[in-house]
Structures are given as C-alpha cells and as structure tokens.
MARNUFI-147771 format. One record per residue (C-alpha): residue in one letter; residue number from 1; x, y, z. Coordinates in steps of 0.1 Angstrom, whole numbers. Layout:
resn / resi / X / Y / Z
a / NUM / X / Y / Z
...
// end
This chain:
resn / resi / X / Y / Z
x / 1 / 0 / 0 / 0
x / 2 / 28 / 22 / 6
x / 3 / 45 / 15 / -23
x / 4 / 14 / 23 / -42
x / 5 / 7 / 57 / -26
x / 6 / 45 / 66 / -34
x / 7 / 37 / 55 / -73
x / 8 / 4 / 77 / -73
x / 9 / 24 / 108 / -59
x / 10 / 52 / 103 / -81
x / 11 / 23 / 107 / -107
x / 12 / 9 / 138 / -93
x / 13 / 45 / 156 / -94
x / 14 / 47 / 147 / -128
x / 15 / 16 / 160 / -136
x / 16 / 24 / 189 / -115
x / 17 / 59 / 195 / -135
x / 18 / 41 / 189 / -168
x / 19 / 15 / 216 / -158
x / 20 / 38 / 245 / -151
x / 21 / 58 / 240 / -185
x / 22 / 40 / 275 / -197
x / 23 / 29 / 301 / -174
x / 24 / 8 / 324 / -191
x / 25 / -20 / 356 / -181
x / 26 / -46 / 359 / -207
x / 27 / -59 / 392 / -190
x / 28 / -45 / 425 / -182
x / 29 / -62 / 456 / -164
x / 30 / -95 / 461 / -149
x / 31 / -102 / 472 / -117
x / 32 / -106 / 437 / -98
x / 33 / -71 / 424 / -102
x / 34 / -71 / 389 / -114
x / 35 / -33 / 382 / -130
x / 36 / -29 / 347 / -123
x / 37 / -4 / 328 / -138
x / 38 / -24 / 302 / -160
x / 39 / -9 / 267 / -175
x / 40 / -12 / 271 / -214
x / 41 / -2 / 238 / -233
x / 42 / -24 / 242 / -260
x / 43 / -28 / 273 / -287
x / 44 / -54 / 300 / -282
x / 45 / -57 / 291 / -322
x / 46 / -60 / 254 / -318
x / 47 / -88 / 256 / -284
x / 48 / -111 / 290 / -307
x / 49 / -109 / 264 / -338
x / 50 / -122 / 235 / -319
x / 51 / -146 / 256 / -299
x / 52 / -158 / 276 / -335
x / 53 / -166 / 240 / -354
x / 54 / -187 / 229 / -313
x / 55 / -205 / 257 / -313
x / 56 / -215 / 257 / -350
x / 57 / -227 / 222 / -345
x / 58 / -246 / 234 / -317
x / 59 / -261 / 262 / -336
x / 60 / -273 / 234 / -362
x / 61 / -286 / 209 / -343
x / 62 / -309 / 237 / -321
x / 63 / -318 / 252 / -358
x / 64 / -324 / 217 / -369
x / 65 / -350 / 211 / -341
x / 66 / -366 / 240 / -344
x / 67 / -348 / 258 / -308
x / 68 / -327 / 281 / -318
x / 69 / -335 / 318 / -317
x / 70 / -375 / 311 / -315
x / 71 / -388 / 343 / -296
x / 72 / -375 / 375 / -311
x / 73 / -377 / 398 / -283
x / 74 / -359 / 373 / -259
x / 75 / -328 / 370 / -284
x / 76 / -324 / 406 / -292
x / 77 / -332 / 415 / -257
x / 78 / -300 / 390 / -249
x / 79 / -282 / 407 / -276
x / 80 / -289 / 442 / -266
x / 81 / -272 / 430 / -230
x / 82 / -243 / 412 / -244
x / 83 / -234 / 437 / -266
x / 84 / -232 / 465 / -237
x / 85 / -207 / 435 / -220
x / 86 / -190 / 431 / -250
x / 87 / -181 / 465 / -257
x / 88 / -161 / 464 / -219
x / 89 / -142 / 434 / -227
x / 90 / -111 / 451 / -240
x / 91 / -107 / 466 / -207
x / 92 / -91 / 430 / -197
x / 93 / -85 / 420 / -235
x / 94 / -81 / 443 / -266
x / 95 / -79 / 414 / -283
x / 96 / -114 / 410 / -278
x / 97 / -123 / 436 / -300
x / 98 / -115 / 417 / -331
x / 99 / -133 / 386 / -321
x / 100 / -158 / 371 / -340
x / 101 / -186 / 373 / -315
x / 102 / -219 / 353 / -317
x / 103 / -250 / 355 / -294
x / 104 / -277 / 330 / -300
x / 105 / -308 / 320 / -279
x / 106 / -319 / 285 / -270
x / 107 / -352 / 270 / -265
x / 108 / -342 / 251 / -232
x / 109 / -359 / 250 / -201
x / 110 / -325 / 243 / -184
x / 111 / -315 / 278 / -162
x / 112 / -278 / 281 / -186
x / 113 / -259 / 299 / -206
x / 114 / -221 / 298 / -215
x / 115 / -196 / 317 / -237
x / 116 / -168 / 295 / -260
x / 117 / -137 / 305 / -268
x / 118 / -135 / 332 / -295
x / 119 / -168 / 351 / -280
x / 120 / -195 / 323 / -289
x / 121 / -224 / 327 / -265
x / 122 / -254 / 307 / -259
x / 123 / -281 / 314 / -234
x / 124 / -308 / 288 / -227
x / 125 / -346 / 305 / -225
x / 126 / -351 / 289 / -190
x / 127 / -324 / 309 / -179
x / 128 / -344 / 339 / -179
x / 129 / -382 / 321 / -181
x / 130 / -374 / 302 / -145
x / 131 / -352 / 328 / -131
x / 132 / -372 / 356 / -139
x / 133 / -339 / 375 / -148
x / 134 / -342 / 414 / -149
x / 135 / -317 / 429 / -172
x / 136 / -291 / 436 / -149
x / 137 / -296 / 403 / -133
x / 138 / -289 / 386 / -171
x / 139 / -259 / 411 / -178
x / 140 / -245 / 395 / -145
x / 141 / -247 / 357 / -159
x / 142 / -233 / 370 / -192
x / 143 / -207 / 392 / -176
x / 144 / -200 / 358 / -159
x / 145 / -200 / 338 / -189
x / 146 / -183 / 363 / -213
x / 147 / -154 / 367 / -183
x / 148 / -147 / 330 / -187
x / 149 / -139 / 334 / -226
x / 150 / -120 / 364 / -217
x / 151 / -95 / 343 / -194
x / 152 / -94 / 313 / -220
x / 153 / -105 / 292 / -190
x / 154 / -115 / 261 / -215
x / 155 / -83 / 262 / -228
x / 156 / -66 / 262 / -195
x / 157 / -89 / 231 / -187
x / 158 / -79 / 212 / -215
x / 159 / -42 / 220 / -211
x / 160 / -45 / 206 / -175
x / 161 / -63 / 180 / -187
x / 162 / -36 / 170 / -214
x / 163 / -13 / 173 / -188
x / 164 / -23 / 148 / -159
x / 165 / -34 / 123 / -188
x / 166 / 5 / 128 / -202
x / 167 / 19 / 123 / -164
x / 168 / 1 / 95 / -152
x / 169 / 1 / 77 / -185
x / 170 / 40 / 80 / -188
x / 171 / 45 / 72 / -145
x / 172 / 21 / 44 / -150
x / 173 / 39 / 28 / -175
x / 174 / 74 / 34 / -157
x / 175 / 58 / 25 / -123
x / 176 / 37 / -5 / -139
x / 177 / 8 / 2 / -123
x / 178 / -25 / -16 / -126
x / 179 / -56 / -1 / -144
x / 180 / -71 / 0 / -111
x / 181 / -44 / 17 / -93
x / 182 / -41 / 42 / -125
x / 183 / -78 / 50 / -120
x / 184 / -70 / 60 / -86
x / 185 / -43 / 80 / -91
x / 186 / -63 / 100 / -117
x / 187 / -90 / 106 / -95
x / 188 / -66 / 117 / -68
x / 189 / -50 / 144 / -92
x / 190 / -85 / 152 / -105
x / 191 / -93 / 165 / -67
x / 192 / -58 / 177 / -60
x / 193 / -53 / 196 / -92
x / 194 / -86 / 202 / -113
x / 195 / -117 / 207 / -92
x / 196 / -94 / 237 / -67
x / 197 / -83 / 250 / -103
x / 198 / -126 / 252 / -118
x / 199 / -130 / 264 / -85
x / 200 / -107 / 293 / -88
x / 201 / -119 / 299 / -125
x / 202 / -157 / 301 / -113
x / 203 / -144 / 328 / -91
x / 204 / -124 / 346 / -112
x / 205 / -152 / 351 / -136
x / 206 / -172 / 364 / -108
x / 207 / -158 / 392 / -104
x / 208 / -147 / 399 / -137
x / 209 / -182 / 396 / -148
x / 210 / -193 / 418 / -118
x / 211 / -169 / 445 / -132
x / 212 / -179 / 441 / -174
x / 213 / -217 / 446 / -162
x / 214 / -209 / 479 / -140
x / 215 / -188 / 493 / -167
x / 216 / -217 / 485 / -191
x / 217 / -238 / 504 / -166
x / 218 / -258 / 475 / -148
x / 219 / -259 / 476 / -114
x / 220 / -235 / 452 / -98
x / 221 / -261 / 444 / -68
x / 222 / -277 / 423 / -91
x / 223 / -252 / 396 / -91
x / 224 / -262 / 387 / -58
x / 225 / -295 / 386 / -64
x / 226 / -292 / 359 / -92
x / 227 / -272 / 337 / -67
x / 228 / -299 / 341 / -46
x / 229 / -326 / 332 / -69
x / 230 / -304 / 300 / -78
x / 231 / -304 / 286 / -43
x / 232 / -343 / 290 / -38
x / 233 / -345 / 275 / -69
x / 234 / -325 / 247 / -61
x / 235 / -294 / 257 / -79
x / 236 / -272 / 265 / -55
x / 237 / -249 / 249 / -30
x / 238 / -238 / 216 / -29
x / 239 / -204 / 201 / -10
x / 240 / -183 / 231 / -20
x / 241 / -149 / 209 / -16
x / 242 / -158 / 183 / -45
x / 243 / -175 / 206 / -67
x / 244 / -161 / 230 / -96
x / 245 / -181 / 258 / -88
x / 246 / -181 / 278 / -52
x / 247 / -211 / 269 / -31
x / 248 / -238 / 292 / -32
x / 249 / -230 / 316 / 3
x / 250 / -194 / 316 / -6
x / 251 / -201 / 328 / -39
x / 252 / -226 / 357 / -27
x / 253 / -199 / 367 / 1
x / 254 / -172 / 374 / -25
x / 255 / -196 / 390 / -48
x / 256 / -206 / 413 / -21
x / 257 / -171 / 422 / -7
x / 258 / -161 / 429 / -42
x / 259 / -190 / 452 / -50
x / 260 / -180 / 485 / -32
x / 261 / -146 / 476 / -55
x / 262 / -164 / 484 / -91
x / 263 / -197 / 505 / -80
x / 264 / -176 / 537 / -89
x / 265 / -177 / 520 / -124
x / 266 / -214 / 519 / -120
x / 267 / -219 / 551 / -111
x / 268 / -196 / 569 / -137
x / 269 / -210 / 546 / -164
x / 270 / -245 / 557 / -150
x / 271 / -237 / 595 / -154
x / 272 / -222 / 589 / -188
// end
C-alpha cells in the first residue's frame, strides 16, 4: 500500500511538473485584479478552432429542431445586453475587439448559458423564463460567462487535462501500475489539481463579470441577487470541496465584498 501511494504521488508531481511548463495571463487591467499565472499547453488558435466548429454544431442541431433563436424579443433582448458587455471586454482583453462574436438564444428549459472561446455565447430561455432575470440580473450571468472566454479558461482546462493524462500515462507505464491503481491516481490528481483550479476559475469570472456589467452600466447588486434566486431555486450549493463551482453563500460573500470595488464604475458609467 505504501508503495502504491508513493507511485500515485510520483504521478501527481509529474503531472504537477508537466502543468507549469508555460505560465501564461490571458488578462491585463481592470479594476478587480485577477493576474494569475495560468498553465497554457495548447494554442489560443487550436482551443477557438475547436470551440468555432462545437458551437457551430450546436447552432445546427438547435436550428435543426426547431430551438434556436424562437422568440424574437428574448434574443435581441439577450443581444442588446451582451453587446453593452461586449463592448467592456477590452478593458481586460483588446484582443477581444476583433473577435468574431456570436450570441444565440436557445429553447431550453435548463436555467444556462455559456460563452466559448472566441466570443461564442449561448443562453438557454429557461435561464431567464425560470429565473425571472431582470436585465441587470442577465448582464450579470453574461458578464460571468463572457469573463470565462476572456481568461481562456477552456483552454486552461484542457491544457491541465492534457497534462495529468501525459503524467500519469507515462509514470504508470514506468511505475507498472495496474488499471485499477491508474484509475485511482487520476482521480486523486482530478481533486488535488482540477476541481481547486474550476473552482478558482468560477471565481475569477465572478468578479470579472461583476466589473464588465458595471462598466456597461448594470448595477452590480444584481449579481447577488441571481445567486440568490439559484439557491431557492435549487441551484445552488452543494459540498463546496468536490465541486467545480463555489457553493452558493461563498459565492454571494465574494460578490458582495467585491462590490463596493467596481460600483464607482457603475456610477460613472450611469452618469455617462
């Protein structure tokens, strides 16, 4: 047992080793400060191609079925928001100003949304049908979303990913483990590594999308209230430690200590 709990760190360190190869920050700027180092084994071309062909397919199997873009005020109402958001994302990116960005609406009683790589953003109707979402209270989830393209955060997933599957493949072979043993050690570096890494991405995008929304002139209160209309809808919460997102009150405590931060942004964006 020792020997095999030796084996599965030596696969972690590897991992670990393999991970800090490129040290990048995809953001500059902004009032909130987020300038993490982030591990970058894969292109920012190579994760926008992938994610470019995913979301088209998406696009064509909701357009196929008849869900995609269905009730005209909701998707330029969504659009009107995302474009106020969009027009603050060069503030951590000016990048972002050339990207090729795409908002689309969903028939989908799921309460959802995300943003791809490259600005591709999808909201699900039930995100705003359950959740009753004013429009500050959508600019939030956006901001949110949007924030998470900004930082590449996909890409960072799937460079850690590609990383502990590199480790423990080549340890595992060295170490001969068994299959067993190598599932094991992968879910050990899946809680030590990933889920603290998601976790710190959910949060990052937080309060990047608290600041895009006051910039755009929304007022940054709101992003509590959505968290709080997740967790009486059943949304929220859940064992914080295993999950890739923070638990509901952690994630209204942060919001709220970082509001004070960016409501001068509100208020001069309100005056302008």
């Amino acid at each position: 047992m020792k020997s095999f709990w030796s084996q599965t760190l030596a696969a972690l360190l590897a991992a670990t080793t393999l991970a800090g190869c490129a040290q990048v920050n995809t953001t500059q700027g902004g009032a909130v400060g987020v300038s993490r180092g982030q591990t970058m084994l894969l292109s920012s071309q190579e994760v926008e191609q992938m994610s470019a062909k995913s979301y088209a397919q998406q696009l064509g199997k909701a357009r196929a079925g008849g869900q995609l873009n269905t009730d005209a005020a909701m998707t330029a109402r969504v659009r009107r928001i995302s474009q106020r958001l969009i027009a603050q994302a060069p503030v951590f990116r000016p990048d972002a100003a050339k990207w090729r960005w795409e908002v689309n609406v969903m028939r989908n009683d799921e309460p959802n949304a995300y943003a791809m790589a490259g600005g591709k953003i999808m909201v699900y109707s039930g995100l705003i049908t359950k959740l009753k979402l004013s429009d500050a209270e959508l600019a939030a989830v956006i901001g949110h979303e949007i924030s998470h393209a900004l930082r590449e955060h996909s890409r960072e997933g799937m460079s850690q990913a590609y990383a502990q599957q590199v480790g423990l493949s080549l340890v595992g072979a060295v170490a001969g483990l068994k299959q067993n043993q190598m599932d094991m050690a992968a879910m050990v570096t899946d809680v030590a590594l990933s889920k603290p890494n998601s976790r710190t991405m959910e949060s990052e995008a937080d309060i990047m999308g608290l600041e895009l929304m006051a910039r755009a002139g929304y007022d940054p209160n709101a992003a509590v209230n959505v968290w709080n209309k997740m967790q009486a809808a059943g949304n929220g919460g859940g064992v914080e430690f295993l999950s890739t997102h923070p638990s509901g009150p952690t994630r209204i405590r942060d919001l709220q200590q970082r509001i004070p931060q960016v409501m001068p942004l509100y208020q001069a964006a309100k005056k302008g």
